[in-house]
Backbone bond lengths (Angstrom), bond angles and torsions (degrees), N, CA, C in turn:
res aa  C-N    CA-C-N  psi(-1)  N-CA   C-N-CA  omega(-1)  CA-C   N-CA-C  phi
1 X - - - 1.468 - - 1.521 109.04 -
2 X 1.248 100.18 142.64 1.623 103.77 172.47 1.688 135.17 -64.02
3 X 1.449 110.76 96.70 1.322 115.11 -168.17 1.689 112.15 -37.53
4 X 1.422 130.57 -57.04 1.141 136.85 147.01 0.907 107.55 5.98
5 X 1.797 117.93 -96.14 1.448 129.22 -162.16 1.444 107.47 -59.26
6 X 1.310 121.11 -39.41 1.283 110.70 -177.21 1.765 120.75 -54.01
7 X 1.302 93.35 -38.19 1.636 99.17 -174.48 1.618 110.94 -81.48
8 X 1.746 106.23 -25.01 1.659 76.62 163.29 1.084 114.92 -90.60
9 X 1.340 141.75 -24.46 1.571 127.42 175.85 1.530 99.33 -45.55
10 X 1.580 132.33 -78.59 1.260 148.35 -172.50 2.406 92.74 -27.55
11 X 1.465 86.72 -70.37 1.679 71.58 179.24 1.714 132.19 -49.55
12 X 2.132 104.36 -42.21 1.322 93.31 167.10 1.760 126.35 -61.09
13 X 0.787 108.92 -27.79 2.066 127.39 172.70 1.810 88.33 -39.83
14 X 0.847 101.58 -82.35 1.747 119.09 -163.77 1.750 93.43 -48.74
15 X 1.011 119.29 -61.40 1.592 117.58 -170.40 1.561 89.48 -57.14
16 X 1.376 129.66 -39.18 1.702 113.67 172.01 1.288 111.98 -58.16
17 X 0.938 113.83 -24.40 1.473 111.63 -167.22 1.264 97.96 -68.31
18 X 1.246 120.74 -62.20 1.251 140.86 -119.84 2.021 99.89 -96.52
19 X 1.408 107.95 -26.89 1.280 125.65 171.47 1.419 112.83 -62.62
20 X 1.528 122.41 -57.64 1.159 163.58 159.22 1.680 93.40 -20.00
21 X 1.416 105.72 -101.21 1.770 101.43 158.71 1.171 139.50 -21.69
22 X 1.278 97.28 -30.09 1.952 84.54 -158.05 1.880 90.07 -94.97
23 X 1.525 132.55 -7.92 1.176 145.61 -171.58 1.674 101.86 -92.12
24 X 1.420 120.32 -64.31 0.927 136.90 151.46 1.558 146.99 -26.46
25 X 1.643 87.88 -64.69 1.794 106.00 -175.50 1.406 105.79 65.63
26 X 1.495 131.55 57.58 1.551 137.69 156.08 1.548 85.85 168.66
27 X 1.866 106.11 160.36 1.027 124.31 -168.15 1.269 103.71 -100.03
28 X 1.470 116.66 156.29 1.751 109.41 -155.11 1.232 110.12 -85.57
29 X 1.045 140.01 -21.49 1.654 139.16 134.59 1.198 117.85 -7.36
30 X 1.168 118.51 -31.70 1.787 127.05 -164.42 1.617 108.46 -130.67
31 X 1.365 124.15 -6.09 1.155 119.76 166.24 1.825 138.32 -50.85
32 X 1.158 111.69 130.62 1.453 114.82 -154.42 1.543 102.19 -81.59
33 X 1.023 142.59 114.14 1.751 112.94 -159.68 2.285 89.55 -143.78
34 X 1.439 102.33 18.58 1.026 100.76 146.86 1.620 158.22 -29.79
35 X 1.886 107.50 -46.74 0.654 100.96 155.58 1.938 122.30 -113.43
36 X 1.177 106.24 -167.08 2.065 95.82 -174.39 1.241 109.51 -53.05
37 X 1.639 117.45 -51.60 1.633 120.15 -141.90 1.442 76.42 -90.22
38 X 1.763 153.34 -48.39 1.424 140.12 -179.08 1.781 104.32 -36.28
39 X 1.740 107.80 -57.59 1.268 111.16 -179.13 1.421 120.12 -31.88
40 X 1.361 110.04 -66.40 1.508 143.60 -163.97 1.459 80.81 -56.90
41 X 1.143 130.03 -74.93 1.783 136.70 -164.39 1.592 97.38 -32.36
42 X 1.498 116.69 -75.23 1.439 141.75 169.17 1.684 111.91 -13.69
43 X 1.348 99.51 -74.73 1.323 113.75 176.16 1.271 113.19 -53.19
44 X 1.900 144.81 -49.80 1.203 137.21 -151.58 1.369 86.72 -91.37
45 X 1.629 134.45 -45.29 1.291 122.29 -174.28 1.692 113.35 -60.10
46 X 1.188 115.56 -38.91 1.543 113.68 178.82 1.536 103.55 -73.86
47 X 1.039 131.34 -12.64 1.771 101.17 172.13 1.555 91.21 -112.40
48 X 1.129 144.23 11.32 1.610 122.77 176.14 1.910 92.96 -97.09
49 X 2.020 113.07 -19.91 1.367 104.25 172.57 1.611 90.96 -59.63
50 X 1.161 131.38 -82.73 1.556 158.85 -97.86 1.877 63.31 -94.58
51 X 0.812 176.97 41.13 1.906 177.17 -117.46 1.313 91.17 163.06
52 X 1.519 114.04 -78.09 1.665 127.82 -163.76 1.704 103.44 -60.69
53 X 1.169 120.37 -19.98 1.287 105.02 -169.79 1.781 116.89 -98.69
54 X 1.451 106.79 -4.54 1.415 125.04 177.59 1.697 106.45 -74.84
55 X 1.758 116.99 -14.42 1.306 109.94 -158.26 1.194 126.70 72.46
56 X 1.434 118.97 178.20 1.572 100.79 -163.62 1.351 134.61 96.01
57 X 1.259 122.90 -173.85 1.667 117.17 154.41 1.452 104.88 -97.94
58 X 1.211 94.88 130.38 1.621 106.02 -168.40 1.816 109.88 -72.55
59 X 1.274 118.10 -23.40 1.362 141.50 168.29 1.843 98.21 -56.76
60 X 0.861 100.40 -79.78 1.855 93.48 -171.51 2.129 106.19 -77.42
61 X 1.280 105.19 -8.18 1.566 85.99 137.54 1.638 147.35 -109.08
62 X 1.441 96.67 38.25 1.342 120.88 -167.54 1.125 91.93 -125.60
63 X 1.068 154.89 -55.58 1.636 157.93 140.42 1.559 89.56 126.78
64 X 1.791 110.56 67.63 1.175 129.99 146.70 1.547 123.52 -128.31
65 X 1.165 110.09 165.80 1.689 103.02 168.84 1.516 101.29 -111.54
66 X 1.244 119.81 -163.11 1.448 119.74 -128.33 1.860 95.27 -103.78
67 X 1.231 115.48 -43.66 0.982 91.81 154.38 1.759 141.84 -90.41
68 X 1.093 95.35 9.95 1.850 105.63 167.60 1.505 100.25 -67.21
69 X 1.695 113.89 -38.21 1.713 101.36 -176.04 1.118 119.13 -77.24
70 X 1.398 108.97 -29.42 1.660 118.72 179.08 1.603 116.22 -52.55
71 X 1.599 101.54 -54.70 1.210 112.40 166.70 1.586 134.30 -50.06
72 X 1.257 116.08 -56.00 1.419 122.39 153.47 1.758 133.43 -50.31
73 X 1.623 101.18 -23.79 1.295 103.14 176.43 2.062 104.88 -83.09
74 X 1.213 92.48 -36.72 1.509 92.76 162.87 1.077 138.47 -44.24
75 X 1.577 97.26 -54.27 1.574 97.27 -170.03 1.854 102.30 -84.78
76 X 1.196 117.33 -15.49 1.195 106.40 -166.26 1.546 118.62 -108.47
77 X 1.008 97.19 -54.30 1.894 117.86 163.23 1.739 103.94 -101.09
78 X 0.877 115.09 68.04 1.986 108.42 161.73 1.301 111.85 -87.09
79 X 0.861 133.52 -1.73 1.850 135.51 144.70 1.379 100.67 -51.08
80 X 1.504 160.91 -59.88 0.907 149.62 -145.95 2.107 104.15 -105.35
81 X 1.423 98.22 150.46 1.406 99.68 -165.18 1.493 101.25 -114.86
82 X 1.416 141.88 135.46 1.559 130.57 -178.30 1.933 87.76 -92.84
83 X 1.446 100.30 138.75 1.405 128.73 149.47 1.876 109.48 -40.63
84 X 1.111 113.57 130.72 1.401 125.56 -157.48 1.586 91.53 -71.99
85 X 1.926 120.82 -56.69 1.432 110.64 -132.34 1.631 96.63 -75.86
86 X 1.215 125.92 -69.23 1.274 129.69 -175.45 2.606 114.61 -48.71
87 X 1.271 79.88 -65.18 1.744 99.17 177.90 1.846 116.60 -28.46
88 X 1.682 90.64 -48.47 1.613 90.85 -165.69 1.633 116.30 -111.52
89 X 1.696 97.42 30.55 1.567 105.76 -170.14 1.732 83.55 -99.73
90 X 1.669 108.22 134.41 1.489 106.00 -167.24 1.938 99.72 -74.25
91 X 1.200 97.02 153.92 1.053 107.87 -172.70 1.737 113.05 -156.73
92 X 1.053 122.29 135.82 1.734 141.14 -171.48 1.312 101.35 -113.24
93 X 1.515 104.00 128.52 1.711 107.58 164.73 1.605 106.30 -76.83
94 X 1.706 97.59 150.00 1.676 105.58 171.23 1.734 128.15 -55.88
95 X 0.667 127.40 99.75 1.584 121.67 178.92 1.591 116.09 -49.75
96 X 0.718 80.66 75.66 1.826 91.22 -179.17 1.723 99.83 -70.80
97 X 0.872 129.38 114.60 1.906 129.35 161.25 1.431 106.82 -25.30
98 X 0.928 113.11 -70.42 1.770 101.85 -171.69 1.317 104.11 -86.68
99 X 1.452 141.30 20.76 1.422 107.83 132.18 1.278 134.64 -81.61
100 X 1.969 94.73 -33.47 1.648 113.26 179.51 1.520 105.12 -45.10
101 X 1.509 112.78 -44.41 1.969 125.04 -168.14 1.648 86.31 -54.83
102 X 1.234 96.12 -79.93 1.721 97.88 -169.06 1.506 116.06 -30.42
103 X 1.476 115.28 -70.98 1.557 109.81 172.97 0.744 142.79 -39.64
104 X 1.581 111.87 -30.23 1.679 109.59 177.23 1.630 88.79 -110.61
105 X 1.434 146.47 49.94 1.248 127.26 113.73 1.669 110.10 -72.05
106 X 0.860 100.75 -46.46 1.780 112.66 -160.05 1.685 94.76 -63.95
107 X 1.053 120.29 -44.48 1.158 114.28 165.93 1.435 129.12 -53.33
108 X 0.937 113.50 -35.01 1.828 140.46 172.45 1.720 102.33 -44.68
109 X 1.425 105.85 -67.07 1.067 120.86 -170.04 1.985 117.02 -102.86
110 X 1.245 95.64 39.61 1.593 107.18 174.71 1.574 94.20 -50.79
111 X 1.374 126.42 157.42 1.422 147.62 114.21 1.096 140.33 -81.00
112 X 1.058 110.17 -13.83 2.032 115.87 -161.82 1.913 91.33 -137.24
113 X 1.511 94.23 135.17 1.665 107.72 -174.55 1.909 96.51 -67.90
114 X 1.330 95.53 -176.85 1.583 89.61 158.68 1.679 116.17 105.30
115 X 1.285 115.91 157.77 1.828 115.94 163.21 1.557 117.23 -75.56
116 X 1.316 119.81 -7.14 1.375 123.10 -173.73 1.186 100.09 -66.95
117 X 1.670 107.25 -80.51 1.561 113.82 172.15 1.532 127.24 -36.46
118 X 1.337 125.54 -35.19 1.747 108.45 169.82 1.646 99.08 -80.09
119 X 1.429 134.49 -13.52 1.678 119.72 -157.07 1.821 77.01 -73.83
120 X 1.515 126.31 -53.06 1.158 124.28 -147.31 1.716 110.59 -82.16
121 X 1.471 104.26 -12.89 1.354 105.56 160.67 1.901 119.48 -58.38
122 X 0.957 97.24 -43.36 1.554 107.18 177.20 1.305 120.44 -99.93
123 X 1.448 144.19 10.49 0.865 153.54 83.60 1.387 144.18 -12.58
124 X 1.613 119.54 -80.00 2.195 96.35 136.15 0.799 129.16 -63.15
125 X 1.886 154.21 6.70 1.391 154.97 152.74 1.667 88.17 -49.75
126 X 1.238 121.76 -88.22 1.470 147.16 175.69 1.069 118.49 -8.69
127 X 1.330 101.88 -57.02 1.403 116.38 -170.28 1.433 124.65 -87.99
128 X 1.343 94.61 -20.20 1.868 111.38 164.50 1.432 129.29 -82.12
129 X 1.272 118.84 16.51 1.247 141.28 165.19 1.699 114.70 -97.54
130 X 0.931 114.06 -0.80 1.509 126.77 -166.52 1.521 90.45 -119.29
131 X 1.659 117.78 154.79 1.771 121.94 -139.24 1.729 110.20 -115.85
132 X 1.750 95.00 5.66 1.956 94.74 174.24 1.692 85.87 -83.17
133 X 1.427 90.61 -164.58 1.406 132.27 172.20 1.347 82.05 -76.48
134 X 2.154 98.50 139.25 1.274 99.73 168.21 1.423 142.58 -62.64
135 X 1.650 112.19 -36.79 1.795 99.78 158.03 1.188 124.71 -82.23
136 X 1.188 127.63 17.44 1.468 105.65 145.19 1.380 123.78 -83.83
137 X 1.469 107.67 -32.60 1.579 113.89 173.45 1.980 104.77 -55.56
138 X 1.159 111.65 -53.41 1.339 102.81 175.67 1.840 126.12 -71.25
139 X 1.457 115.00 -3.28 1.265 117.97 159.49 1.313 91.79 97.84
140 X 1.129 141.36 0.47 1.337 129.48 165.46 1.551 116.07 -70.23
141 X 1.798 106.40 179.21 1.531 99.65 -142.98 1.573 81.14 -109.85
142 X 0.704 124.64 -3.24 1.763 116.03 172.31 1.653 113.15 169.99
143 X 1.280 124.16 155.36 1.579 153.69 -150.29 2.249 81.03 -50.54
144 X 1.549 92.48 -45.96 1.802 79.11 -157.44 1.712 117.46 -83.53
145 X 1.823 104.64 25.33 1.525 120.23 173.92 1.329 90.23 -102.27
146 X 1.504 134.78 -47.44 1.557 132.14 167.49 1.374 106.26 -26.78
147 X 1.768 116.63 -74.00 1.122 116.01 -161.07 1.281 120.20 -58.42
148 X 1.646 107.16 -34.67 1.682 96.59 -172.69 1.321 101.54 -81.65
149 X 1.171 124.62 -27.67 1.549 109.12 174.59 1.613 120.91 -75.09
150 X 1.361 116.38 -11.57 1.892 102.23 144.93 1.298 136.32 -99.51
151 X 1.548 106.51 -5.38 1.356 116.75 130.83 1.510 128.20 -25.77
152 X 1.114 86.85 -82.98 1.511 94.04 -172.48 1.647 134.68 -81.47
153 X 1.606 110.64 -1.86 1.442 114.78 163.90 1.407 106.66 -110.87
154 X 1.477 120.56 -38.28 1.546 140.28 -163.59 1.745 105.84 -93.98
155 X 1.043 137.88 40.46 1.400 129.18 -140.46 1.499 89.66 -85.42
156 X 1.107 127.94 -60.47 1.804 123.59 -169.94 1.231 109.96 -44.22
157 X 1.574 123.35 -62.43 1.592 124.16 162.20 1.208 112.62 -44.79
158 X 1.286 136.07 -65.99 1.960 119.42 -167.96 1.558 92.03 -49.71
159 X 1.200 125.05 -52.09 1.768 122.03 -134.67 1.860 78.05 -61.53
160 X 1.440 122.28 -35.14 1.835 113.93 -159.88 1.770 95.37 -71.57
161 X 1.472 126.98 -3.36 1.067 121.79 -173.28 1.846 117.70 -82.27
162 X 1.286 97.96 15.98 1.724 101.13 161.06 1.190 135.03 7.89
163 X 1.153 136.73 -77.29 1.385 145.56 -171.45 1.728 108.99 -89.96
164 X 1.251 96.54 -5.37 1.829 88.63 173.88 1.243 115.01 74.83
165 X 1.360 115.47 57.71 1.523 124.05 -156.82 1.556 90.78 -112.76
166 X 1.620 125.58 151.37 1.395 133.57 175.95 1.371 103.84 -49.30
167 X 1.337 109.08 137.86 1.486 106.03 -169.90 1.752 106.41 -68.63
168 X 0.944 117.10 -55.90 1.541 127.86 179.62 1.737 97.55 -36.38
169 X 1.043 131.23 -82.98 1.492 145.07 170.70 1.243 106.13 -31.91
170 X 1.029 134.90 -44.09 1.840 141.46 149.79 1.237 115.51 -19.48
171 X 1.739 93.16 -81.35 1.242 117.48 172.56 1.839 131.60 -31.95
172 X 1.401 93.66 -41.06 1.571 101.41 -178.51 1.252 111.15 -109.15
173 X 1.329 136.91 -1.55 1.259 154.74 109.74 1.609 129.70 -0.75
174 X 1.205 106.15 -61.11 1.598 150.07 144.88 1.173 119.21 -26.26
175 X 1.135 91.29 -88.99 1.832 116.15 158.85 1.825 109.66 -25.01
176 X 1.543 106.61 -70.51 1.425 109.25 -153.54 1.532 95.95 -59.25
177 X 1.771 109.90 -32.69 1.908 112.36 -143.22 1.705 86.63 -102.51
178 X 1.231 134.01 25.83 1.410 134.93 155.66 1.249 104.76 -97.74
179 X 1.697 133.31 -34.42 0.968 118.83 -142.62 1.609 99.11 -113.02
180 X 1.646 116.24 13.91 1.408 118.77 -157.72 1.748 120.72 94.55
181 X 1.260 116.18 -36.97 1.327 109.61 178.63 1.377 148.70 -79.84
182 X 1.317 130.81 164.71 1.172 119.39 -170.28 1.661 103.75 -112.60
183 X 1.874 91.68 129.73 1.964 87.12 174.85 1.241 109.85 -66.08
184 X 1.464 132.72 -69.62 1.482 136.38 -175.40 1.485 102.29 -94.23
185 X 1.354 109.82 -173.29 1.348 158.94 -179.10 1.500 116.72 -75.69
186 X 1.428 92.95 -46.38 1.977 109.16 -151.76 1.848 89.85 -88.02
187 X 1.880 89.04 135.46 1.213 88.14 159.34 1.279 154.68 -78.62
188 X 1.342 105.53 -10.69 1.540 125.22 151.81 1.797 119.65 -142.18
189 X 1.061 100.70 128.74 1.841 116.15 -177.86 1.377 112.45 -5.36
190 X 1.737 111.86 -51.65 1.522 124.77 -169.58 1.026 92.67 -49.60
191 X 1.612 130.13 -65.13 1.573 128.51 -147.92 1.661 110.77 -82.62
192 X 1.603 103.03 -6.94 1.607 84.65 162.95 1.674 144.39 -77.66
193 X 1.171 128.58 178.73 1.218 135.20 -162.45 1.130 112.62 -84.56
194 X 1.467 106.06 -31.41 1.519 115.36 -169.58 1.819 95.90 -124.39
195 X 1.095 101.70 47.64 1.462 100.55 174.54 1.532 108.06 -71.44
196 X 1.401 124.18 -11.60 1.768 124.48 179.79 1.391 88.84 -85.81
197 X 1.220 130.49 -70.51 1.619 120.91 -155.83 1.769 98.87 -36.47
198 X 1.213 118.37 -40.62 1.835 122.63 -151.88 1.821 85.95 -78.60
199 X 1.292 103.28 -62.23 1.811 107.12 -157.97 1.505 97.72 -100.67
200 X 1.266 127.13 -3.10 1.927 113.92 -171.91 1.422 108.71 -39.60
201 X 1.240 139.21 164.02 1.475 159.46 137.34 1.953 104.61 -14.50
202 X 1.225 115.80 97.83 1.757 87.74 161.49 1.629 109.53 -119.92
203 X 1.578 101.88 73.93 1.277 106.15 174.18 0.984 129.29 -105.25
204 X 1.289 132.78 164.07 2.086 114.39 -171.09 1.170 92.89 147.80
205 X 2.172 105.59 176.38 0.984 98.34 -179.22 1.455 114.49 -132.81
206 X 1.488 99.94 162.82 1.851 93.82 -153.51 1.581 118.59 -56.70
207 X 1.242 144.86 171.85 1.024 160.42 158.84 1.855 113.15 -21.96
208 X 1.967 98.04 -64.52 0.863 114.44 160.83 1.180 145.75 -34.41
209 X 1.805 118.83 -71.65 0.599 143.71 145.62 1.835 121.45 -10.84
210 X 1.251 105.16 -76.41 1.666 121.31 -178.63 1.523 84.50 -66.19
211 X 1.505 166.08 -17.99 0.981 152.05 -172.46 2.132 101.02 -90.91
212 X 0.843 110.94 -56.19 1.508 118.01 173.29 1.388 90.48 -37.94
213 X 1.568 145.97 -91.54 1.212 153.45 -121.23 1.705 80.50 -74.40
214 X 1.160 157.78 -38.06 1.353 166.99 -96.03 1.561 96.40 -119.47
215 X 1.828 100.43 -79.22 1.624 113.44 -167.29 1.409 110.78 -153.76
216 X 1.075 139.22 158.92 1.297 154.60 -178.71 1.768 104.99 -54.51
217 X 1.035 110.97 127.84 1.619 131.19 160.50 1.445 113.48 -20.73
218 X 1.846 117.19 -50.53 1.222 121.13 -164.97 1.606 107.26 -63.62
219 X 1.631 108.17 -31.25 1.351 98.50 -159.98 1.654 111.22 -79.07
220 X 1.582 105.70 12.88 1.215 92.49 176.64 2.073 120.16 -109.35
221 X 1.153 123.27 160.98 1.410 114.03 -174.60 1.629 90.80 -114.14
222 X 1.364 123.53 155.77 1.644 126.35 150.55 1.223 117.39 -44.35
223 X 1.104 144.28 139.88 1.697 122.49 138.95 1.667 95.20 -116.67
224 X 1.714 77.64 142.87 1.917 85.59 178.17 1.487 88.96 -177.64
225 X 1.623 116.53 141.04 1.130 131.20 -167.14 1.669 112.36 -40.31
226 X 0.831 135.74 126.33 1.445 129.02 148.63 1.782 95.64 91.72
227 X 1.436 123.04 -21.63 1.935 126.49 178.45 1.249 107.36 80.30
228 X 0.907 117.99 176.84 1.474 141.38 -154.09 1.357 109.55 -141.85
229 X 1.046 137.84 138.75 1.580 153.70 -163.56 1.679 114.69 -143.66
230 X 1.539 125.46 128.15 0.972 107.58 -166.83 1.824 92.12 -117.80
């Protein structure tokens, strides 16, 4: 394997980490997410890390605009201050078609009143364009923080998730059988070809996670457009 690649993945890991914390104040390994609004905290900090660590402007890989982050950092983390030059230059995410589709399903089927629930609509839209399993792309610590978190904002959509199908593959699933279409061929799941892509295993362990067991917290810095100030 390529020493290179290894060390920048290993370095972006740590800048997750390290984002994660400084939003937070504890490493997500240890996060208390007991109750909803802890959850909710949990969840927006792990995909605005799992944003900052792709490079970039962490804002249009979060699939917000500039004041959607402002706003959310307010209401949720207002302990932390965004860096003026890059942070507060206005800025619009790209409308990509299949995020807009995605977002405004999830939007469709909100549960929970509020700005939380649309920030995180466009937030997994965003983030489901990117080629892991969807909670890892969103920085969560495993498949069953996904579920309760479309559980618990997305409730009409999870509840159609029946058979326990990959959420992403769900998702566009969704998509086709709203609009009239058919994803596959096969008349039932068993007999398809790609019955692993729909139901495979997405178990493992996060990014994070395997980064803690690695090296100490300190050695890592944030990166995220413009920095973070606490």
């Amino acid at each position: 394997m390529n020493a290179t690649r290894v060390t920048g993945a290993s370095s972006a890991s740590y800048a997750k980490i390290a984002t994660y914390h400084l939003l937070t104040g504890c490493h997500p390994a240890e996060a208390d997410i007991s109750s909803d609004s802890d959850f909710d905290r949990h969840v927006l900090a792990s995909i605005l890390a799992a944003a900052a660590m792709d490079g970039g402007r962490t804002v249009d890989k979060a699939g917000l605009s500039s004041d959607e982050l402002a706003a959310l950092l307010e209401q949720h983390f207002p302990s932390i201050r965004i860096k003026a030059e890059e942070w507060l230059l206005p800025f619009k995410p790209n409308e990509n078609d299949e995020v807009v589709m995605l977002r405004d399903l999830l939007l469709a089927q909100r549960s929970t009143e509020g700005d939380t629930g649309r920030w995180l609509a466009a937030m997994i839209a965003r983030r489901a364009i990117e080629p892991n399993h969807l909670w890892e792309d969103l920085g969560l610590r495993d498949r069953g923080e996904l579920s309760r978190l479309l559980s618990r904002h997305f409730a009409p959509l999870a509840a159609r998730n029946v058979n326990n199908m990959r959420w992403k593959r769900f998702f566009y699933r969704t998509l086709c059988e709203d609009d009239g279409l058919a994803m596959c061929t096969a008349p039932v799941c068993t007999q398809c070809n790609d019955f692993n892509l729909c139901f495979g295993d997405e178990s493992g362990e996060s990014g994070m996670a395997e980064r803690r067991r690695d090296a100490p917290l300190q050695a890592a810095a944030p990166v995220t457009a413009g920095g973070w100030s606490s």
